[in-house]
N, C-alpha and C positions, 0 to 999 in steps of 0.2 A: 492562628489558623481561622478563627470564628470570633468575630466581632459584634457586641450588640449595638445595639442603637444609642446606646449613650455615648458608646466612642465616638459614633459614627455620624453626629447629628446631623452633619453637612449633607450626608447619602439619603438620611432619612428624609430630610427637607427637599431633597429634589434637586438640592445645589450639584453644581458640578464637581464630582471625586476626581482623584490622581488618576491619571490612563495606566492600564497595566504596562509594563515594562515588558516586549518581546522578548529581550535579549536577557532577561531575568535568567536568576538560576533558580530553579524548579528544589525545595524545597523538603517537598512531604512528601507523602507516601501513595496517593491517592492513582489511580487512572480515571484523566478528566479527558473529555473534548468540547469543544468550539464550534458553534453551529451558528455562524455570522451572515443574517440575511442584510440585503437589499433591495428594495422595492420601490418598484416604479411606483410613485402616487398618483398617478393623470387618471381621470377620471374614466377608463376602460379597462382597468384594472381589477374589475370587482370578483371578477370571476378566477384568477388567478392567486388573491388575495384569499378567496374561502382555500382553493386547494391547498397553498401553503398551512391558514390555520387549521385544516379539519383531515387534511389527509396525512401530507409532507412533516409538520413539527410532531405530531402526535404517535406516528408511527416511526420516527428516526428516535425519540426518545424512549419510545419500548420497546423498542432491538436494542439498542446501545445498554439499554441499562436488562437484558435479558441474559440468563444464565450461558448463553452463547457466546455473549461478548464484555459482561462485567463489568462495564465501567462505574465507578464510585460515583462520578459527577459530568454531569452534560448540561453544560451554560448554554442558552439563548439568548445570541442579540438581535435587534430587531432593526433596521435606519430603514425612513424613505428617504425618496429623492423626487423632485421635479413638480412636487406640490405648489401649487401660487401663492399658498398663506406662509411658506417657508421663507427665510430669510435670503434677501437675495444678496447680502455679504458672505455668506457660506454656500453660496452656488444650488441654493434651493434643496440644500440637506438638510434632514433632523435624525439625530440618535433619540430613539425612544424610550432603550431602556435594557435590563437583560436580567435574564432569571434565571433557574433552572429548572429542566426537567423532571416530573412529577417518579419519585421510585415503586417500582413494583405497578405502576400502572401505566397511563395511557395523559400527554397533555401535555401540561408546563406550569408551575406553581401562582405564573403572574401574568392572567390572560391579554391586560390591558397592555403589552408589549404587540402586539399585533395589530391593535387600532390603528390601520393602516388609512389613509386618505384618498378615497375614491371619489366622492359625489364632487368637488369642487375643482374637476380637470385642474392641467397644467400646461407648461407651455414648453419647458426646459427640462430635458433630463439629461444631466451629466454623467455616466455611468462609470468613466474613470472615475472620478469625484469622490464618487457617492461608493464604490470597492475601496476607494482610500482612506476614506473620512471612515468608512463602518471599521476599519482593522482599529484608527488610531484611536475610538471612540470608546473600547472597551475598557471600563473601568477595575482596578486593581483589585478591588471590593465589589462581589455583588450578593444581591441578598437570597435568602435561601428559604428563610421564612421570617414571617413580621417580627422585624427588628434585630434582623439575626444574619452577619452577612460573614461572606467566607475569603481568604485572602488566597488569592489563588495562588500564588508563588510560593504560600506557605502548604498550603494545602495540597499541592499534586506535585506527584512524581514525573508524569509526562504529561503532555497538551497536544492535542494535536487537533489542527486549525483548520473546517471548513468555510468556508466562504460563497453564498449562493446569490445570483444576482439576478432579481427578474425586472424583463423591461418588453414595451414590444414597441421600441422607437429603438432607431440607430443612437449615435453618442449625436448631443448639442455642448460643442467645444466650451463650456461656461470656464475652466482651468486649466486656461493656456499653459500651463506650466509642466503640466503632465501629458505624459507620450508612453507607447505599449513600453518600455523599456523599465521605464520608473513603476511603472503598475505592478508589472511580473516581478521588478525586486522589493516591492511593498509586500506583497503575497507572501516569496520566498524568504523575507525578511522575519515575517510573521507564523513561517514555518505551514503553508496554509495552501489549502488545492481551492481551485476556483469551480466552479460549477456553473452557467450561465443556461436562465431560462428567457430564451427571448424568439424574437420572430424570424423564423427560418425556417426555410422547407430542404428535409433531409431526405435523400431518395437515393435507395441501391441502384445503378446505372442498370437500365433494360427490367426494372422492374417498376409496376405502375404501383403509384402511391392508392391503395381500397382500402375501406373497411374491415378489410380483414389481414389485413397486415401494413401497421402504421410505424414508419418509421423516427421515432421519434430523440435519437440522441447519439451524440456520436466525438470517440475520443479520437486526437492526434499524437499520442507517444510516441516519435521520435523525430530526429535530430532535423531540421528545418530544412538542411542543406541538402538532406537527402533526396527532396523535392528538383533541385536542379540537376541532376546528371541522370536521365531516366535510360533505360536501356530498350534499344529499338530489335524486335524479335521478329522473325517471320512463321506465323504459324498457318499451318498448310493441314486442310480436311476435306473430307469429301465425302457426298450423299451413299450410304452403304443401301439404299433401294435403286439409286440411278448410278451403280458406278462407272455405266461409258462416258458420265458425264466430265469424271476423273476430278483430279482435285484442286481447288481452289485455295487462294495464298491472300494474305493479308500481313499488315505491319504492325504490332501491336505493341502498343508502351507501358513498360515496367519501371514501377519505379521502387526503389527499396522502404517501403513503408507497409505498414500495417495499422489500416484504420477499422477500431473497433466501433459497428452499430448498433445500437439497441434498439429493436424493434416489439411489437406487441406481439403476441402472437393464439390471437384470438381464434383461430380454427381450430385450436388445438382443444375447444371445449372447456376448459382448466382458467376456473374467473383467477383475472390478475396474472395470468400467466405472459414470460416476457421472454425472452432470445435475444443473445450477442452472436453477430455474426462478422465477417472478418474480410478486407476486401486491399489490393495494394494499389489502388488508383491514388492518381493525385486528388486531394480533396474538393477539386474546382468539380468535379463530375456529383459530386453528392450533396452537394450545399446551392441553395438559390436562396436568395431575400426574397421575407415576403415585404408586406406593403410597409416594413419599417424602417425603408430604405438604406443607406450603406451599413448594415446592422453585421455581416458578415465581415469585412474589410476592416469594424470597429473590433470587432470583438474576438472574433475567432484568434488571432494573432496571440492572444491573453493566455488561451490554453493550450496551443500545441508547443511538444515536447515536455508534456505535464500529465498527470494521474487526470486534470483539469476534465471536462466536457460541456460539448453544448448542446441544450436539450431546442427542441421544435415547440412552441406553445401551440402552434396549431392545432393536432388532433385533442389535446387537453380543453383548448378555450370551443373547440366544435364538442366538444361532449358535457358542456354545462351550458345553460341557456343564458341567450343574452343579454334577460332584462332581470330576473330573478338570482341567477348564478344557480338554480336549482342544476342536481346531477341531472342529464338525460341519455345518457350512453355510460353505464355503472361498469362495464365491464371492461371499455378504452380506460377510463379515468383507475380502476382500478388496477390493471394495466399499466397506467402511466406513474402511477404512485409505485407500486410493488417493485419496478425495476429504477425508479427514482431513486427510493431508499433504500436498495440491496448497493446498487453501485455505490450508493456517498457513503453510505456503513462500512462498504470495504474498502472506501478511500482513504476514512477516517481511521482504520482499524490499523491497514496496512498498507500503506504507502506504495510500496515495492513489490509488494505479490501480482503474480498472476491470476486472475480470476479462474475459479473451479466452480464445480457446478452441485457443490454443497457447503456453501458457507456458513461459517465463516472460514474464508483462504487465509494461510497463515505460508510464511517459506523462512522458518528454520536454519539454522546452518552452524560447524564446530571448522573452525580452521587457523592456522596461521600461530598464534604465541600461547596458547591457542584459543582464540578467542570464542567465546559461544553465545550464540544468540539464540532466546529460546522460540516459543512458542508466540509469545506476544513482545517482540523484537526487544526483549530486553537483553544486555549485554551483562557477562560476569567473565572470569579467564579460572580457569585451572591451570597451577605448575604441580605436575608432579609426572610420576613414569609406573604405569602399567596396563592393566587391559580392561577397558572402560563398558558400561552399556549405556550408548548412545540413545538406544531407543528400541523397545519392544510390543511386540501385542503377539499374543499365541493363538488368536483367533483372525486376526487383518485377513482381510480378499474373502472370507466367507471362511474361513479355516485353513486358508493354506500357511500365517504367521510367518509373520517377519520378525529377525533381530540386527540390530547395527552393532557391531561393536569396533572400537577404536582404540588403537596403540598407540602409548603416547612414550615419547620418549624425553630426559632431561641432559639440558647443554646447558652447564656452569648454574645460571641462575636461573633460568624458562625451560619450556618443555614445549614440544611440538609432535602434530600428529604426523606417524610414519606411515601408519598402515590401517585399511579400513579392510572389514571381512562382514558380508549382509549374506546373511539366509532370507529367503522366503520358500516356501512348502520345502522340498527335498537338496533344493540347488544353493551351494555357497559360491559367492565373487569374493576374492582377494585382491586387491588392490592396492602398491607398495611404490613411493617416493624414492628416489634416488640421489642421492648428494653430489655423483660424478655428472658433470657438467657437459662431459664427453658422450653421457651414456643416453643412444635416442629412443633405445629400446623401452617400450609400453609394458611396464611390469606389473603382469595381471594374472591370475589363476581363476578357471572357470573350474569348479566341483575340482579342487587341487591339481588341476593339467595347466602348465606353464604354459601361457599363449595361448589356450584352445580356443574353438570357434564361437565370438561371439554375437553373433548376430541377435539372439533375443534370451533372456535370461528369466527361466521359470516362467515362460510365457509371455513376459515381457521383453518388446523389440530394445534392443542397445544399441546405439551410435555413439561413434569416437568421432565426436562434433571439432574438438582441434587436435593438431598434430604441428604444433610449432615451436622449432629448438626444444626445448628441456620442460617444456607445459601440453598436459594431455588433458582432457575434459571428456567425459565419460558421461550420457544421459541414459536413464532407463524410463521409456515411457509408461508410463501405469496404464495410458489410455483405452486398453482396449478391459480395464473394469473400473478406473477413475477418471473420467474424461480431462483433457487440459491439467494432468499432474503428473510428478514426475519426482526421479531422484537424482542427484548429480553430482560427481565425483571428477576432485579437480585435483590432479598432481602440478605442484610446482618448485621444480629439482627435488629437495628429500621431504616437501610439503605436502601435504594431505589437506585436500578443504572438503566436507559434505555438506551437501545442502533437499532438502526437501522440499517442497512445494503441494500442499494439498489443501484440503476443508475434513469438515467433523466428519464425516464418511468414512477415511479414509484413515485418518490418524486421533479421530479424536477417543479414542480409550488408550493411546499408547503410552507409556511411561518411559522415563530413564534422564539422563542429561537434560534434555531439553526440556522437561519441566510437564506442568501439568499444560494438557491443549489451549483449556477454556479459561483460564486464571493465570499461566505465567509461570507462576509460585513452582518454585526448585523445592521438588518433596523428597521426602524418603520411600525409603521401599515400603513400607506399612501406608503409604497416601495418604496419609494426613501432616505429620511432621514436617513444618515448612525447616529448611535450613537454608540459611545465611551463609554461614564459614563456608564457602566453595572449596576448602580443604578439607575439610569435614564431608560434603556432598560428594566429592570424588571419590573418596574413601567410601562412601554408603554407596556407590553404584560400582564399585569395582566387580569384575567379572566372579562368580560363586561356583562352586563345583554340580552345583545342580544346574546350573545355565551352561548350553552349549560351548563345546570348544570350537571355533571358528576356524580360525588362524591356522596356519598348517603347523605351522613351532613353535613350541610354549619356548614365552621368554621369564627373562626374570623382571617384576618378580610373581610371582601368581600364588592365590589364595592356600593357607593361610594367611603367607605372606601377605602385610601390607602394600600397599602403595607408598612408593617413592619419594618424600617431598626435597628440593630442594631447600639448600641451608640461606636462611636469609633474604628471601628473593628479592624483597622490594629492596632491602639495603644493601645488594651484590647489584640489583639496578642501578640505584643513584649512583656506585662507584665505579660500573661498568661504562656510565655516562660519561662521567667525567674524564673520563679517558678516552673517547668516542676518538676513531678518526673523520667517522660522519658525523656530519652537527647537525643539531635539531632542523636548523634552518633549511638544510641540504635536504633533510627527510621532507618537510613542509614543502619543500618545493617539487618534490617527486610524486607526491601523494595529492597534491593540491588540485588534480585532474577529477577524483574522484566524488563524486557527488553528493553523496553519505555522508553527515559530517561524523558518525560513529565509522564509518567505512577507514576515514581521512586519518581519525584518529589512531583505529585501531593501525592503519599502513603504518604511520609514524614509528611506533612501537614497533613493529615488525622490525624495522630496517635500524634502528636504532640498538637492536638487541642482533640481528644477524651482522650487522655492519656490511651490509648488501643493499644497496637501491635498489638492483634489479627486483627487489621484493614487491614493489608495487606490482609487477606483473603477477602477484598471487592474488590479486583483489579483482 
């Protein structure tokens, strides 16, 4: 794991080390992340070069490493690109170097990674290039302190890979050989979101770009195609002061997207204060070049259909001067930082979540053989059969308390959830899977009435989001006391999937299954006790006679009674394999849609323990 310098002479000398290995297998035990800059070196750069060293690295390293989000280790690479004194065989790149993040405080251990090249212009910046060369540049080995370097594949249990690119010139083709295709599977290759800070002007349609609300960044999540079939609507209004004048009709086009903005939001009095807002135009209405000509057409392609974003450098480069780089508008720049590093901290964190509006967002979920992902998306499975606590707080929503608990039930060698039952304040949902293939009926109990009316639950609105063959999805909106969170409940035939979606607000005191919020770590009921044995853990959260009865029918088996374990699982697996009528391959190819490669994985399993493909429709 930790190397000194006599190992390591080569690294200490400056020579060139082994490149880390992407496709490595992650080793230790650590939660590490990757914070892989890019920069443009041309001599206009000076003022976006201080914000990255004085705003951006110093504050992404003291969240990340803050009791909110725990991470062990946070590397710094640093590369330019487009410098005249770089070598123009490497397309006018240089890797500089990479450090880490300073703990419990504020910075980076190894300042001289930042000595970025401004005073001596350039001529050439390749930005594919220079995203490619920085992923493959990072060495296996980096140092931590004088003479002391750490292996990272030894050393972390996860990695999760940013990527930030700043430039304020379009792409200069120097690496004919690379096209948006090979770039996005360089990134994706590397497990890794892009971030791109460059010259664009980002503007909500019909509102004017002021001072008092700078738009400066803006994601494209989802599918590319969605872009070509927009739907043509006619929407008809009319003046309610003049209505002889009756009402007027227009065409207007929809298209199925959701592009999230980030804008500042400086009226609101609140220094640093920033806002996502939400718009389904195609993104031609919100994006212009500015004078770094096809800089939109180069890059933007890079991030959509990705966690990816692309930030504006212009209200940044207008609120520091432009011969000094001194700050002269502290409250944009602070603005532009504050929602810089909330977004890449919860890109970094959590890939997959939804943004909420008290981070750190985390989205949870117990489903399928049964797989459980906790809080800090780490994956374990329980086999065994009885009535579980998913998750509790006896205070949540200001005192009203919620509890989750889950029925699991055992087939041969696995065990799967049948049934979920949530209190919050007085009102319980039941919620039950059905194994007849036949059966279309939504099997739910609101406060135990079979079917009743469920429009909003304990105050919160519920929608039955699908209704298709033998798969029902069930959301509860938290929103009207946790904004953009939610709970969500997925039948599929006699399957149970739960999943949560919040930030520290909301869930972060709650305990059970899913582990501690802030840390991951699968505790016991005393909160300190880390456990391991997930057989062991299941048994420590099985339902107690002083915890609520949910369920409308006690099954078996319940407390004193233990919990159920299946004989042998893993070696009633291997034997249940070998006898498969479905083959691994058959599962690999059902599952292979799926994006997750823990998603992919866990489908695998599913369908190879039900001997049921259609299983991938639980994912």
């Amino acid at each position: 794991m930790y190397r000194t310098a006599a190992i390591l002479l080569a690294l200490a000398a400056g020579t060139s080390a082994d490149p880390f290995d992407w496709d490595a297998e992650l080793t230790g035990s650590a939660r590490c992340a990757m914070v892989n800059i890019a920069m443009d070196e041309s001599g206009s750069m000076q003022r976006e070069q201080k914000f990255m060293r004085e705003f951006a690295i110093p504050r992404l390293s003291e969240l990340l490493h803050s009791n909110e989000y725990q991470y062990h280790h946070v590397f710094f690479c640093t590369n330019g690109f487009g410098w005249s004194n770089a070598t123009e065989e490497d397309h006018y790149f240089r890797h500089i170097g990479c450090t880490v993040g300073k703990v419990g405080g504020t910075g980076i251990v190894d300042d001289s990674i930042t000595a970025w090249e401004s005073e001596k212009g350039g001529e050439f910046e390749d930005g594919y290039h220079a995203i490619v060369r920085s992923i493959e540049s990072v060495p296996a080995d980096i140092e931590i302190e004088e003479g002391v370097f750490i292996d990272i594949a030894e050393a972390c249990g996860t990695l999760k890979n940013n990527i930030i690119l700043v430039t304020d010139e379009d792409r200069d083709v120097l690496n004919e050989d690379l096209d948006v295709e090979k770039v996005r599977k360089a990134i994706s290759d590397a497990n890794g979101i892009l971030n791109e800070v460059v010259e664009v002007i980002i503007q909500i349609p019909d509102d004017l770009i002021d001072k008092e609300d700078y738009e400066i960044g803006i994601r494209a999540d989802y599918p590319i195609e969605n872009l070509d079939n927009p739907t043509i609507v006619e929407e008809c209004f009319s003046d309610p002061e003049m209505p002889w004048l009756g009402e007027k009709c227009k065409n207007v086009t929809i298209y199925d997207v959701r592009n999230e903005i980030f804008t500042t939001n400086l009226d609101s009095g609140r220094m640093g204060d920033w806002k996502a807002e939400h718009t389904s135009n195609h993104p031609d209405r919100h994006l212009t070049n500015g004078r770094g000509g096809n800089t939109i057409e180069d890059y933007f392609p890079l991030i959509q259909e990705t966690r990816g974003a692309m930030w504006s450098i212009g209200p940044l480069r207008a609120s520091l001067d432009n011969v000094t780089a001194a700050v002269t508008d502290q409250n944009t720049v602070e603005s532009w930082a504050e929602c810089f590093v909330d977004v890449k901290v919860h890109e970094i964190d959590c890939p997959t979540c939804e943004p909420c509006h008290s981070p750190p967002c985390r989205d949870p979920e117990i489903g399928g053989d049964p797989h459980i992902t906790t809080w800090r998306n780490e994956h374990y499975e329980y086999h065994g059969q009885c009535d579980l606590v998913m998750l509790k707080d006896p205070n949540w929503a200001d005192g009203l308390g919620i509890d989750v608990h889950i029925r699991t039930k055992i087939v041969r060698f696995w065990s799967y959830i049948q049934s979920v039952a949530i209190r919050i304040g007085n009102e319980i949902l039941e919620i039950q899977g059905s194994g007849d293939v036949e059966d279309m009926e939504p099997h739910y109990w609101i406060n135990y009435e079979f079917q009743g009316e469920l429009e909003e639950f304990a105050g919160f609105p519920v929608t039955l989001q699908s209704q298709i063959q033998y798969k029902r999805i069930w959301k509860i909106d938290l929103g009207p006391k946790y904004e953009n969170e939610y709970i969500m409940i997925q039948i599929f035939k006699e399957f149970v999937r739960v999943k949560f979606s919040g930030g520290k607000e909301s869930f972060g005191n709650t305990v059970g299954l899913l582990g501690d919020f802030y840390s991951g770590k699968t505790l016991a009921r005393d909160g300190h006790t880390e456990l391991n044995d997930f057989t062991e853990l299941g048994h420590e959260w099985q339902v107690l006679p002083h915890e609520p009865r949910l369920f409308r029918t006690s099954d078996h088996p319940q407390f004193p009674e233990k919990c159920l374990d299946p004989e042998d699982p893993m070696g009633k697996r291997r034997r249940r394999l070998d006898e498969s009528t479905v083959t691994m391959e058959q599962a690999e190819e059902a599952c292979k849609t799926l994006k997750d490669p823990l998603s992919r994985k866990d489908c695998v399993y599913d369908i190879l323990a039900t001997q049921d493909l259609d299983m991938v429709g639980a994912f």
